[in-house]
Structures are given as structure tokens and as C-alpha cells.
C-alpha atoms as one frame of an Amber mdcrd trajectory, in Angstrom:
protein
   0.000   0.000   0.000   2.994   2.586   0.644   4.533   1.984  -2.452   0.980
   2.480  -4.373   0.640   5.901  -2.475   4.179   6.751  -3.249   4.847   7.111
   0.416   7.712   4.754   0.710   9.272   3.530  -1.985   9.899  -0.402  -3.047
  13.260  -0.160  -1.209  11.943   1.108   1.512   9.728  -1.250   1.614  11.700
  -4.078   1.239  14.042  -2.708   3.852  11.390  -2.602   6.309  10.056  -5.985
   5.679  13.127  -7.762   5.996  14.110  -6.094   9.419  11.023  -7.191  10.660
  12.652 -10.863  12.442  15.539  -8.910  14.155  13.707  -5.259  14.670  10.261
  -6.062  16.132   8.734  -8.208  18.379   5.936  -8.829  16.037   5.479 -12.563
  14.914   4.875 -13.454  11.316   5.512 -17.071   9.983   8.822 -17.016   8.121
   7.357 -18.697   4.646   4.805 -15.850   4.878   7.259 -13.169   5.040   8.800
 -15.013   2.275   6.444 -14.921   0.283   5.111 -11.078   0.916   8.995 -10.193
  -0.137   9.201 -12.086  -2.805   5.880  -9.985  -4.005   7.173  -7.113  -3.835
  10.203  -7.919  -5.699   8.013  -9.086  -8.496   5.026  -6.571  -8.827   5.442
  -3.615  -6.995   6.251  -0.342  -8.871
């Protein structure tokens, strides 16, 4: 959604999304992260 809004772009993004095991406490299932980065990489703008 930031990307589409232009207010982060896909690095950004990407940057964000892989910090998210080490940086946060939050807890998303690895293959799911996986798979949202590897979206990104393929469609986003």
C-alpha cells in the first residue's frame, strides 16, 4: 500500500520488511514473510 501511495518507496519497503525478524517483536511465519517479499520484488512499482 505505501509503495501504491508513493509514500515509501519499493526499497523502503523491502528494507522494512526484511528487518522485521531482528527489529520487532511482532510474529509473522517465516514462509509468509517469504512470500510477501518475494511480491514485492516481483510486482510492486
Amino acid at each position: 500500500r505505501a509503495i501504491r501511495q508513493q509514500t515509501r518507496s519499493k526499497l523502503e519497503v523491502l528494507e522494512l520488511l526484511r528487518a522485521i525478524p531482528t527489529q520487532t517483536t511482532l510474529y509473522i511465519r517465516a514462509s509468509l514473510l517469504a512470500e510477501v517479499i518475494s511480491d514485492v520484488e516481483k510486482n510492486a512499482i
